[in-house]
C-alpha positions as CSV (number, residue, x, y, z in Angstrom):
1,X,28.8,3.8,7.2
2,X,30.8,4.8,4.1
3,X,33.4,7.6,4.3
4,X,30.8,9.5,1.8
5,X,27.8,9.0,3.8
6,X,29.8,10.0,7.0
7,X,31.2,12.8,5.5
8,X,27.5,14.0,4.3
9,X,26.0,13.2,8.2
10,X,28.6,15.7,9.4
11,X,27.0,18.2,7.0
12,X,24.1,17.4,8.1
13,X,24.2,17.4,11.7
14,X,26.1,21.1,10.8
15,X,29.5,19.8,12.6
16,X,31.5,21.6,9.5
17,X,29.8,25.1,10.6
18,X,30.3,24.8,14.5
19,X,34.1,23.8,13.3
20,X,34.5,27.0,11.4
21,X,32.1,28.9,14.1
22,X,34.5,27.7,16.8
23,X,37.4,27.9,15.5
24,X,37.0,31.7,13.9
25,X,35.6,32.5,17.5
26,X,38.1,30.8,19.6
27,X,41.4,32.6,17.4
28,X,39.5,35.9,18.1
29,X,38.8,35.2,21.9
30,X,42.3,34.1,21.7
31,X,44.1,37.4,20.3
32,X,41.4,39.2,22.7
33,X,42.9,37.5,25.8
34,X,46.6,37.8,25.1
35,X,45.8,41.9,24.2
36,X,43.9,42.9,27.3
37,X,44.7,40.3,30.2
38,X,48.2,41.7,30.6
39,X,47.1,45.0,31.1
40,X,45.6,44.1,34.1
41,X,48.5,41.9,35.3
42,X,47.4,38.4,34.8
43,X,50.1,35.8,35.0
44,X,50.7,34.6,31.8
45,X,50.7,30.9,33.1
46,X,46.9,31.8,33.4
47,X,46.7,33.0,29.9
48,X,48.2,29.8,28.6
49,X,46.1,27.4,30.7
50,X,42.5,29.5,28.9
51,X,44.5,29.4,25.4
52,X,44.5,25.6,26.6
53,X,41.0,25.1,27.1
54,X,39.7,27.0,24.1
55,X,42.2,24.6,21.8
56,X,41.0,21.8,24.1
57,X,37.3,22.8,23.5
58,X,37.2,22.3,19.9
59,X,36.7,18.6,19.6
60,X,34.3,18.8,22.3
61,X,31.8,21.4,21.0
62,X,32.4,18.7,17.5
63,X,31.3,15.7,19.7
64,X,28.4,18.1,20.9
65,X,27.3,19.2,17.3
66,X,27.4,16.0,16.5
67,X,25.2,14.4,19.3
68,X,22.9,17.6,20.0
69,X,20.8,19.9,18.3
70,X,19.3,23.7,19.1
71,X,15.2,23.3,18.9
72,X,12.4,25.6,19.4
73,X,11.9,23.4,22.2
74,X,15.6,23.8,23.8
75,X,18.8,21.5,23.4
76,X,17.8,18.0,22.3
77,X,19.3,14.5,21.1
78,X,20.1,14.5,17.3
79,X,18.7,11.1,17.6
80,X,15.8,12.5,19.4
81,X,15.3,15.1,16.6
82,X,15.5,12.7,13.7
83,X,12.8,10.5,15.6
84,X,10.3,13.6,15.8
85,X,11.1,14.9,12.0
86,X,10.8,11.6,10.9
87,X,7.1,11.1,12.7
88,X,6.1,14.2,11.3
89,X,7.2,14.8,7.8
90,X,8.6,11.4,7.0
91,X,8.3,12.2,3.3
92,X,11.3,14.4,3.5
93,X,13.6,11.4,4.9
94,X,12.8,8.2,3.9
95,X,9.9,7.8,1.0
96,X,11.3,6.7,-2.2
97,X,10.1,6.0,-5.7
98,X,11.5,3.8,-8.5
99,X,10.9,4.5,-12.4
100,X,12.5,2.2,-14.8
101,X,12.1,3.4,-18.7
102,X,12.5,1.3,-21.6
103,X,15.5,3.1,-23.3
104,X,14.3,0.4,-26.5
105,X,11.1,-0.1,-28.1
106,X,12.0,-4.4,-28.2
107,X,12.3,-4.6,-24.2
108,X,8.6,-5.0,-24.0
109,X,6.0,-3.9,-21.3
110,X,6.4,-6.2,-18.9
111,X,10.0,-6.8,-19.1
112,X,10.9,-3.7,-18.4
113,X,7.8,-3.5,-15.8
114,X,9.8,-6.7,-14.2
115,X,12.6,-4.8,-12.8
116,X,11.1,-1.9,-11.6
117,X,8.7,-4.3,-9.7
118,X,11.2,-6.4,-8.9
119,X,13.3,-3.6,-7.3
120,X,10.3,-2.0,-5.6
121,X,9.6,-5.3,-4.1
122,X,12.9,-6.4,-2.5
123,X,12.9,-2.3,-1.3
124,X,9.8,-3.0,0.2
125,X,10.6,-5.6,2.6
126,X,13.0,-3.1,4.2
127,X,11.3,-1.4,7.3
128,X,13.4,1.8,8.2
129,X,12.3,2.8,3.9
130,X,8.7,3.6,2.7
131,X,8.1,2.6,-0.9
132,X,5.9,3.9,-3.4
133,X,3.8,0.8,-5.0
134,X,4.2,0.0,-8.7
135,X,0.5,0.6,-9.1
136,X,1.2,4.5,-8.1
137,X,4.6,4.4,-9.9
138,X,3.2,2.7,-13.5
139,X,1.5,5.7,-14.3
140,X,4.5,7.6,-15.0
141,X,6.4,5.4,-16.2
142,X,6.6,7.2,-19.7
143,X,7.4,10.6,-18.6
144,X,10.6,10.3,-16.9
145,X,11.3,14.4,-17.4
146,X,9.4,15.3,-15.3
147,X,10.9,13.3,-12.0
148,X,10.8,16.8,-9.6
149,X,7.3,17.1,-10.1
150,X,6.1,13.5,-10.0
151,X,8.0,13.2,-7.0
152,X,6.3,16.0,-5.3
153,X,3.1,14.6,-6.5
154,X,3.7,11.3,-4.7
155,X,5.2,12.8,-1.5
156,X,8.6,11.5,-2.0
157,X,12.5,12.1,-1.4
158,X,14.0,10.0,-3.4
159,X,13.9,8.6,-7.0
160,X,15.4,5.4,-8.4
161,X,15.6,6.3,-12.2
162,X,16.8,3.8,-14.9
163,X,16.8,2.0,-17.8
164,X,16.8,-1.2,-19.8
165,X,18.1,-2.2,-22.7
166,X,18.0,-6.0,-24.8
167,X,19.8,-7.5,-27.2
168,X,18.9,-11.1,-27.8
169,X,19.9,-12.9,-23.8
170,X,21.5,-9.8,-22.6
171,X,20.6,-7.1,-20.5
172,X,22.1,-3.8,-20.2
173,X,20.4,-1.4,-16.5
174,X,21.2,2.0,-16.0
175,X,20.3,3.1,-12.5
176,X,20.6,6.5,-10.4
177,X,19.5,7.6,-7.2
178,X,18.2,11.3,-7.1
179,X,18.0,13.7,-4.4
180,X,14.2,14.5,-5.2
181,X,14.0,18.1,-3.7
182,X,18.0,19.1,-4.6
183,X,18.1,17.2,-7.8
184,X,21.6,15.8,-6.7
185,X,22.8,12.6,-7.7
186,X,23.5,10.0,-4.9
187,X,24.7,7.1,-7.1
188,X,24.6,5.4,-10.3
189,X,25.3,2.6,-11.9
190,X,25.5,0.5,-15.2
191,X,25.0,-3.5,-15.4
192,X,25.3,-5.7,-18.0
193,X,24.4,-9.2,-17.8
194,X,22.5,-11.7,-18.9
195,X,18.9,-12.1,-19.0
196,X,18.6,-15.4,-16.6
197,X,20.9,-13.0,-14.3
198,X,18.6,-10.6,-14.5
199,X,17.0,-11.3,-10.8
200,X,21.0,-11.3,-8.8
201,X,21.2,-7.4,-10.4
202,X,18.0,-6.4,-8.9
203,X,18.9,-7.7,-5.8
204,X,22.0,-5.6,-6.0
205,X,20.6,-2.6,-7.0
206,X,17.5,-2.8,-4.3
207,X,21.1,-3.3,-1.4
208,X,23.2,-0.3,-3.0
209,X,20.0,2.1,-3.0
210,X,19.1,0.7,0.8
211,X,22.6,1.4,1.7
212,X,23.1,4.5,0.2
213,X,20.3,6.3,2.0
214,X,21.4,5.1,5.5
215,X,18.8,2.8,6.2
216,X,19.3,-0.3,8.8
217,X,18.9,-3.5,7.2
218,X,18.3,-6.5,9.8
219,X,19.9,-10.1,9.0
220,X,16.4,-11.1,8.0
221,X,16.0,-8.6,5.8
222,X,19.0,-8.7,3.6
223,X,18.2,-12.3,3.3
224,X,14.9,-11.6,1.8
225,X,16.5,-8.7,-0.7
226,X,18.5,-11.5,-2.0
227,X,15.9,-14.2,-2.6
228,X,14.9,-14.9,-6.2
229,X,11.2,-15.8,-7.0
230,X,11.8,-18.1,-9.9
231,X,14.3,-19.3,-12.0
232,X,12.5,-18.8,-15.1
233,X,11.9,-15.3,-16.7
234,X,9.3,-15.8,-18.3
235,X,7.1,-17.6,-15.5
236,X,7.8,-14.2,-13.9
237,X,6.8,-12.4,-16.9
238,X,3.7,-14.1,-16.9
239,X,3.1,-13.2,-13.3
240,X,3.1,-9.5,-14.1
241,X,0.6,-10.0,-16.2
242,X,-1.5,-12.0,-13.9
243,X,-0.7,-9.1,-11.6
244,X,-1.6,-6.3,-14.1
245,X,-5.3,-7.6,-14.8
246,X,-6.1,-8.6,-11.1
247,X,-5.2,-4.7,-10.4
248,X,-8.2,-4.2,-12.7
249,X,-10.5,-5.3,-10.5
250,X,-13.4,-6.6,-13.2
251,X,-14.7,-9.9,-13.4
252,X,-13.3,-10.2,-17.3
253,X,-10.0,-9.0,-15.9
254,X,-9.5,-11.4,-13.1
255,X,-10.4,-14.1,-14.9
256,X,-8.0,-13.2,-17.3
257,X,-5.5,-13.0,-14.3
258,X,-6.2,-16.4,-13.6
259,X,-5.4,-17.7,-16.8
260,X,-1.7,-16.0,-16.6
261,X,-0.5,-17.2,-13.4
262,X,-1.8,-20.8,-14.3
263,X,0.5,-20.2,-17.1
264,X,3.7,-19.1,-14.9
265,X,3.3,-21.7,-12.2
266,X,3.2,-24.3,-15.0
267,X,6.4,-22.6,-16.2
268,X,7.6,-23.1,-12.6
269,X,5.6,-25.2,-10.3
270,X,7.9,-24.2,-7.3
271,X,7.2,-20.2,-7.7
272,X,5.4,-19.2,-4.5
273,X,4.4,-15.7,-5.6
274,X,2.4,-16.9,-8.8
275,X,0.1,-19.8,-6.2
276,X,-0.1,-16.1,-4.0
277,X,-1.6,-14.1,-6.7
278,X,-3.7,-16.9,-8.1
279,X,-5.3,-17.4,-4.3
280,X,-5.6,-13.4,-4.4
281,X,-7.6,-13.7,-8.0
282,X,-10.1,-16.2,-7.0
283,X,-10.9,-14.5,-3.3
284,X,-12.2,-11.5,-5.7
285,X,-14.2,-13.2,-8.0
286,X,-17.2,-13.5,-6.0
287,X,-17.0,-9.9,-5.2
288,X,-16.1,-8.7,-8.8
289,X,-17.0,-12.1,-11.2
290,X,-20.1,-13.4,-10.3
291,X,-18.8,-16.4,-9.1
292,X,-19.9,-18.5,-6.3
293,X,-18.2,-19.3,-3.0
294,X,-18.2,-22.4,-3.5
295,X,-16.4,-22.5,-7.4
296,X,-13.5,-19.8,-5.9
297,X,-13.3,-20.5,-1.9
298,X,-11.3,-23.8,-2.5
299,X,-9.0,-22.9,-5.4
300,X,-8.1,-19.6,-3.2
301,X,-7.4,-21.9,-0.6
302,X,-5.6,-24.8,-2.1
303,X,-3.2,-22.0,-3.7
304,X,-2.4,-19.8,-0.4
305,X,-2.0,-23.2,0.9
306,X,0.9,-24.3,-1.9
307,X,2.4,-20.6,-0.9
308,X,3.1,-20.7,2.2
309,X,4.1,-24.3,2.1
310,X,7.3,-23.2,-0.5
311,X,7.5,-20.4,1.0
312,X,6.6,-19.1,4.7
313,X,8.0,-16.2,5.0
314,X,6.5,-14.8,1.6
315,X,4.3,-11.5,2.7
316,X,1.9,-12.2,0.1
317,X,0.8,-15.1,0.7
318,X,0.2,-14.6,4.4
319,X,-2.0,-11.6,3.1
320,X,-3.9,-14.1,1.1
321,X,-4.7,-16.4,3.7
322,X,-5.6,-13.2,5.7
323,X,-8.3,-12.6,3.4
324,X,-9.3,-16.0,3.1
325,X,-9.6,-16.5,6.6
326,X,-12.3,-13.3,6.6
327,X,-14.4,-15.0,4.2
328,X,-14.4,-17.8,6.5
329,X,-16.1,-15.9,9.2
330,X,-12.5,-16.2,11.0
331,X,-11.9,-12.0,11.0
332,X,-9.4,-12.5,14.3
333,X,-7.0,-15.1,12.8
334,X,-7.7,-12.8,9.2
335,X,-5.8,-9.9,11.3
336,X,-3.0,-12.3,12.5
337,X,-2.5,-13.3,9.5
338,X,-2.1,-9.5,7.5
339,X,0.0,-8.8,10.3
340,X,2.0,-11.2,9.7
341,X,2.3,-10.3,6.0
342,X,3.1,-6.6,7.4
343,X,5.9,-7.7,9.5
344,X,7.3,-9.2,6.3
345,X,7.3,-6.6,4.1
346,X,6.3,-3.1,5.7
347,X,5.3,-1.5,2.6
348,X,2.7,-4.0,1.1
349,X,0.0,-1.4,-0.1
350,X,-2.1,-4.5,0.0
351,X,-1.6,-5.8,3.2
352,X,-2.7,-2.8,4.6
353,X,-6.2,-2.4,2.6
354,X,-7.1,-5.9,3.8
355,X,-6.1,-5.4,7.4
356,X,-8.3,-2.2,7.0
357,X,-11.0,-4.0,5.9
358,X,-10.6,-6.8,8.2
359,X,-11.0,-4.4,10.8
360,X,-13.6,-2.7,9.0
361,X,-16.2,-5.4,9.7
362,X,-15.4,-5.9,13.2
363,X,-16.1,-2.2,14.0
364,X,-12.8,-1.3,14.4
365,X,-12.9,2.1,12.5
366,X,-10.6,4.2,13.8
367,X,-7.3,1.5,13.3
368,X,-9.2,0.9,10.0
369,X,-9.0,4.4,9.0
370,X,-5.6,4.5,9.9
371,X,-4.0,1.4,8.0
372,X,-6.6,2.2,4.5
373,X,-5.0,5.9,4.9
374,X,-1.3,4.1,5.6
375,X,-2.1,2.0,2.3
376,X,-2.7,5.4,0.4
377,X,0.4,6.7,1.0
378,X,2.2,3.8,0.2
379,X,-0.2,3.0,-3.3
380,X,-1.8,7.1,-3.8
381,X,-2.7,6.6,-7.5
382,X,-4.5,3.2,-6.9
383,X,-8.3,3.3,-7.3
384,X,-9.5,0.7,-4.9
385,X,-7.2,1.4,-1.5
386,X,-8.8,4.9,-2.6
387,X,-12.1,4.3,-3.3
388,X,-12.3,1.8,-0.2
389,X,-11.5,4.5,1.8
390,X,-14.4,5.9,1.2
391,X,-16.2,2.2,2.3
392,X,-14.7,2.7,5.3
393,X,-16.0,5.6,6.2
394,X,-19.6,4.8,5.1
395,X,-19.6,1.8,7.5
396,X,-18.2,4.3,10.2
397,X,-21.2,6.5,9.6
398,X,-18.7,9.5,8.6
399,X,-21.1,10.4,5.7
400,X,-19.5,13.4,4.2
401,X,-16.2,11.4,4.4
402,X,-17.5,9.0,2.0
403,X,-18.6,11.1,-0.3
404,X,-15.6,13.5,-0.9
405,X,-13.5,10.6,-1.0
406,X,-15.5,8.7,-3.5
407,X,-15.7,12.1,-5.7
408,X,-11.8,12.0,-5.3
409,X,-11.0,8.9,-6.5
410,X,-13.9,9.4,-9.4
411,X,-11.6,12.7,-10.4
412,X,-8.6,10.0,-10.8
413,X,-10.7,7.7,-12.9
414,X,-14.3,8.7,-13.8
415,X,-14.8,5.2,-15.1
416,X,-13.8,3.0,-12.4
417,X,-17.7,1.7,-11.4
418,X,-16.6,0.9,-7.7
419,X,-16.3,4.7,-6.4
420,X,-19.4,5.7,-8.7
421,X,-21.4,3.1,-6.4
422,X,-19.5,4.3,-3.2
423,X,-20.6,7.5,-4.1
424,X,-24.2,6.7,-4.5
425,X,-24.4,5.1,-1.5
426,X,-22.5,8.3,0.3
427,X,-25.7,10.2,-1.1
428,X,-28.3,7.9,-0.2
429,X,-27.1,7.8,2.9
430,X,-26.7,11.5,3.5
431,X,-30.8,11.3,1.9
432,X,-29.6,12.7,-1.6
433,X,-31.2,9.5,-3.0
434,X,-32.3,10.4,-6.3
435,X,-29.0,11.2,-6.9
436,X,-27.3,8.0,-5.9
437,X,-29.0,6.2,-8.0
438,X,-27.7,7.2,-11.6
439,X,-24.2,6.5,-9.6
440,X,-25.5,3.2,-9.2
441,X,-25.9,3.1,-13.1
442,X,-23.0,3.9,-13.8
443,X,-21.6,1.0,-12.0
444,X,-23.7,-0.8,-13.5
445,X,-22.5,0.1,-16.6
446,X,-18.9,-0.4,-16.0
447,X,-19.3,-3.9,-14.1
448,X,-22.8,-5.7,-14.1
449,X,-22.0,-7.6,-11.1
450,X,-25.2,-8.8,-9.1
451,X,-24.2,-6.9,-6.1
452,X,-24.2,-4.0,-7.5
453,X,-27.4,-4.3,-9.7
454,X,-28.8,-5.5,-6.0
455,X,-27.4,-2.0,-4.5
456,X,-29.6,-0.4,-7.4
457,X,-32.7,-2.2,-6.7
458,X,-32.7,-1.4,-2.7
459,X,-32.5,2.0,-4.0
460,X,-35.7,1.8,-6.3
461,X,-37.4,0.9,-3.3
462,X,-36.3,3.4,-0.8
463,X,-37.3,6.1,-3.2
464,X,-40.6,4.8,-3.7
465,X,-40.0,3.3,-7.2
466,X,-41.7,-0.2,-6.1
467,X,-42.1,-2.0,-9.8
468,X,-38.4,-0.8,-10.6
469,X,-37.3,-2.2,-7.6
470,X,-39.6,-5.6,-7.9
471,X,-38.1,-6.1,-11.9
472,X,-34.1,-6.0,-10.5
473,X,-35.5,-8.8,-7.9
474,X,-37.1,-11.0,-10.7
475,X,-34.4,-10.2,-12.9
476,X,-31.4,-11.2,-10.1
477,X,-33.7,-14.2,-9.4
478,X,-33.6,-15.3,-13.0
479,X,-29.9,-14.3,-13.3
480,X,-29.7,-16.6,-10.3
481,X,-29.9,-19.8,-12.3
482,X,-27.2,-19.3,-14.6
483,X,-24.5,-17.6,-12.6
484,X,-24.3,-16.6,-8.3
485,X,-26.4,-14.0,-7.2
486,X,-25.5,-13.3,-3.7
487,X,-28.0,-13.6,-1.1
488,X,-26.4,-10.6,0.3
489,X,-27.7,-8.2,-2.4
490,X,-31.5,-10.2,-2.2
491,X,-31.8,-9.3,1.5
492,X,-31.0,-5.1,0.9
493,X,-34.1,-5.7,-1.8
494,X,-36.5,-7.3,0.4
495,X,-36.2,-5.3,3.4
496,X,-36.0,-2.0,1.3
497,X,-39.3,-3.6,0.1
498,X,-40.1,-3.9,4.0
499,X,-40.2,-7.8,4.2
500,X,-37.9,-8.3,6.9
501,X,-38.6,-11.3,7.3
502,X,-37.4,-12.8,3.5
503,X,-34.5,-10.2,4.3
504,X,-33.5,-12.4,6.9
505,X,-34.2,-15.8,4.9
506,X,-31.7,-14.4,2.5
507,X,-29.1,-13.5,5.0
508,X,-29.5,-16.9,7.1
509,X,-28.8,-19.2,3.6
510,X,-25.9,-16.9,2.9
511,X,-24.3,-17.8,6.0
512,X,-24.9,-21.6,5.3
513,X,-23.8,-21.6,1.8
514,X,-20.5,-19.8,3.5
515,X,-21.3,-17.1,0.5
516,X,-17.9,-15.0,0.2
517,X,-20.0,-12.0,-1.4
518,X,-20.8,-9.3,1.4
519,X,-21.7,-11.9,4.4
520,X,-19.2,-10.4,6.3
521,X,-20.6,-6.7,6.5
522,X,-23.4,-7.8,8.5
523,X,-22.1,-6.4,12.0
524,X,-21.6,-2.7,9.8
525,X,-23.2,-2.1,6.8
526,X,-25.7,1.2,7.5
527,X,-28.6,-0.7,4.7
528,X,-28.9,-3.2,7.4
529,X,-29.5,-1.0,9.9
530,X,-33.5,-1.6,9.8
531,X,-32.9,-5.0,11.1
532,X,-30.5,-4.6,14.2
533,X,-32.1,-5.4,17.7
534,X,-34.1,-8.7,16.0
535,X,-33.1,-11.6,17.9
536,X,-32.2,-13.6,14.5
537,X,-30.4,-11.0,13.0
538,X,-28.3,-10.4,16.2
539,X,-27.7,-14.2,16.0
540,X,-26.4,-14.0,12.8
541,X,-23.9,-11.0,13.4
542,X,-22.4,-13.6,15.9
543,X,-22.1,-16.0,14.3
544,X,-20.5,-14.5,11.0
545,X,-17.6,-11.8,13.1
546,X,-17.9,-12.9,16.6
547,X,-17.5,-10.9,19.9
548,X,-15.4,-8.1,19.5
C-alpha cells in the first residue's frame, strides 16, 4: 500500500478522530486526576502509574480504530464491515467507469474507441473491481461534462476520464481517476508515445487505476493486464469494428461484422480475439441472419477452435465455445465452459447473458435471473442483456416480469425489434393477444427474420385469424427455398393451427438437421406448452437438453 493510500485508509477507518478524541480526552482525564486525587490522599506513585496507562492507551485505542468498528449491530471487524457494505451497496466501493474523449477531430472513432476498450478490458479481468461495459459506457462518450450525473446514472464510484490526441505515429493520453460522488481527483497522468506503443500504455494505465483504488491483483491477473492482443493497430482497429456491428444484433449488421474481423485476422493471423468475435458472429446468424446451421455451425466452430488454441486463457473465446456447445445440444459442458470464461475475466457482460441463457433452457430460472440481472449491472444501457431479461422471465412464467421489462428496454430504444417481440409475446401470454401482435409487426419491421415472422403467424392463429395465419406458413414455406426457415418457427404455426402432429414433424427434422435457431427452447418455451406430456415430444426434450 502507498504512503497516500495508507494515509487515506486511516481517514477512513476514522483512526485520525479517535487520535484527537483520545488524546483531548486523555489530557483532560489527566488534569482531572492530578486536581482531585490528592485531595483525598492518593499516593502520587498511584497517580503516575494511571497517567501511565492513559499515555500507554493511545496506540492501543489506534490499533483498535484501526481493526474495529461501532455498528448498529455492536463492535465488529473493519474487515467484517467492509465485507457486508460491500455485499450490499457495492456501487459505492468498487464499480468504476472509463470515458475516453477525442480531444481531436483526426483521432477517429475507433481509435479513440480502442483505448477506452482496451482499458475497460484489461480492468475487467480484475476480480476485487466491477466494470462498466463499453457498450453502456459508448453512449456518453461525447458528453464528458456531465461525469457526476452519468455516473450516478450507471451506479458507479469511480470515473476513468481522458483523452487522446494524434499527430502522424504519435500518441499523446491524458488520464484521471475521479472520486464520482466527491468529485476529488485520485490521480492523473499524461503519456506520450508512439502509436505501435499504444497497447504497453493501456496496460499501464488499466495497473495505476487497479492500484490506486486498493484492489488485490493475483499473479494471474497482472499477467493478463499486461498481455497485448496484436501487434498490429489496425487489425485491432478493425476488430472494433467487427465488434461495433455484431452489438447490433441484425442480420445486415453481423454480416458486416464478419467481413471486419476477416479483415483483422488477415492483418494478424495470430490474434485470438478477432477468431473469438468471428466464432461469436456466425453463432448469431441463424438467430438474427437467416442463415442455416449448417452454413454458420462450422465456421463458429473452426474459429473458437483457432482461439483457444493461441490463446487458452482468453475469456472470450471460452464464452464462444460455451455457446457453441448449447447449440450442440451439449447445455452442461455450455455452462463449464461460460464459467470458465467468468473465472477469466469477472466482468464479461457477455459471459454472463450466455450463462443466463444457458441456464435458461435447462429450467434453471432462478441462477438465470440472477447472472442476466448480474450482466445488467455490468452492461445497463445494452439492449439485448436487457431485453433478454425479459426472455427469461417469459420462460419462467413471470408474465408481468416480461412485460415491464420489455417496455423498459423499448423506453431505451423504441426501435430495437427484439424487445417489441418480447413484448408481444408478454401480452399474448398474459391473453392481451390482439395487442401482441402489432408488437410482432413491428419486429417485423425492424428485422424480417423467419422466426420472428413465424412468432406472428402462431399469433394469427391463436386469435382466430386462420387465412392470416395459413398466408405467413405458405409464405415461410416459399421463403424456405431461398434462404433457412427454421423448423422451430413452422411447428408454433402448426400447432397454433392445432396440427400437433406436423408441429412435431417440424420439431423432430429440426433436431436432425442440428438447426441452431430455437431447438434449444424446447424443455421452456410457454408456445409449446400444448404439446408437453406426448410421448414424442417428451422424447425430444431429452434428447435436445438432457436430464437436469
Amino acid at each position: 500500500m502507498s504512503n497516500r493510500n495508507f494515509f487515506a485508509e486511516l481517514k477512513r477507518r476514522g483512526v485520525y478522530n479517535v487520535a484527537a478524541a483520545y488524546i483531548v480526552g486523555g489530557w483532560a482525564l489527566s488534569q482531572g486526576i492530578a486536581q482531585v486525587l490528592p485531595v483525598f490522599d492518593v499516593p502520587n506513585w498511584i497517580i503516575r502509574l494511571i497517567v501511565l496507562l492513559i499515555i500507554i492507551g493511545l496506540p492501543i485505542a489506534l490499533v483498535l480504530a484501526w481493526s474495529f468498528e461501532i455498528t448498529p449491530q455492536g463492535i465488529k471487524r473493519t474487515e467484517d464491515v467492509d465485507l457486508v457494505a460491500t455485499e450490499r451497496q457495492p456501487k459505492k466501493r468498487t464499480w468504476i467507469f472509463v470515458v475516453i474523449v477525442g480531444a481531436v477531430a483526426s483521432i477517429g472513432l475507433f481509435l479513440l474507441g480502442g483505448v477506452q476498450d482496451e482499458i475497460l478490458t484489461r480492468l475487467a479481468k480484475v476480480a476485487d473491481l466491477k466494470v462498466i461495459s463499453r457498450t453502456s459506457t459508448q453512449h456518453f462518450k461525447s458528453t464528458p461534462d456531465n461525469l457526476p450525473q452519468i455516473a450516478k446514472q450507471l451506479g458507479v464510484a469511480h470515473i476513468v476520464e481522458g483523452s487522446v490526441q494524434r499527430a502522424n505515429d504519435q500518441v499523446r493520453v491524458n488520464v484521471q481517476l475521479i472520486n464520482a460522488r466527491t468529485d476529488e481527483h485520485l490521480w492523473g497522468d499524461t503519456y506520450d508515445r508512439r502509436l505501435t506503443d499504444i497497447f504497453a500504455v493501456e496496460s499501464e494505465i488499466a495497473k495505476t487505476i487497479a492500484e490506486t483504488l486498493q484492489a488485490k491483483l493475483t499473479g494471474s491477473e497482472k499477467s493478463s493486464i499486461a498481455k497485448v492482443p496484436t501487434v498490429n493497430p489496425e487489425a485491432y482497429e478493425l476488430y472494433l469494428k467487427g465488434r461495433f456491428f455484431w452489438n447490433k444484433r441484425t442480420g445486415e449488421d453481423l454480416r458486416k461484422s464478419i467481413d471486419y474481423y476477416n479483415q483483422a485476422i488477415a492483418k494478424d493471423s495470430n490474434y485470438a480475439l478477432a477468431y473469438a468475435g468471428l466464432a461469436d458472429s456466425y453463432l448469431l446468424l441463424p438467430t438474427y441472419g437467416g442463415s442455416s446451421s449448417a452454413e454458420s455451425i462450422p465456421p463458429a466452430l473452426a474459429a473458437a477452435k483457432e482461439a483457444l488454441e493461441l490463446e487458452d486463457s482468453l475469456a472470450e473465446a471460452h464464452a464462444s465455445a460455451g455457446l457453441l456447445a448449447t447449440y450442440e445440444y451439449d447445455p452442461e459442458r455450455g455452462i463449464t465452459e461460460l464459467e470458465r470464461a467468468i473465472q477469466l475475466k469477472p466482468n464479461y457482460a457477455t459471459a454472463h447473458h450466455w450463462l443466463a441463457f444457458t441456464l435458461m433452457i435447462l429450467a434453471r430460472f432462478d441462477r438465470a435471473i440472477a447472472e442476466q440481472k448480474r450482466a445488467i449491472e455490468l452492461d445497463p444501457l445494452s439492449l439485448i442483456i436487457n431485453t433478454d431479461l425479459s426472455w427469461v422471465y417469459l420462460n419462467a412464467r413471470r408474465y408481468d416480469d416480461a412485460e415491464a421489462q420489455a417496455r423498459k428496454t423499448l423506453e431505451m430504444d423504441s426501435r430495437f425489434f427484439r424487445a417489441h417481440y418480447r413484448l408481444g409475446a408478454a401480452l399474448q401470454l398474459k391473453g392481451h393477444i390482439a395487442e401482441a401482435i402489432p408488437q410482432y409487426q413491428k419486429a417485423i419491421e425492424t428485422n424480417d427474420d423467419p422466426y420472428t415472422i413465424a412468432v406472428l403467424g402462431q399469433a394469427y392463429a391463436r386469435s382466430g385469424q386462420m387465412d392470416e395465419a395459413r398466408n405467413v406458413l405458405a409464405r415461410l414455406n416459399e421463403e424456405a427455398k431461398s434462404r433457412d426457415v427454421p423448423p422451430y418457427g413452422l411447428a408454433l404455426i402448426h400447432l397454433a393451427l392445432g396440427d400437433k402432429e406436423h408441429a412435431l414433424d417440424e420439431l423432430e427434422r429440426g433436431y436432425r438437421e442440428a438447426s441452431a435457431s430455437y431447438m434449444y427452447l424446447i424443455k421452456v418455451d410457454p408456445f409449446l406448452d400444448d404439446l408437453r406430456g406426448q410421448a414424442r415430444f417428451e422424447a425430444l426434450v431429452q434428447k435436445i437438453v438432457g436430464r437436469k
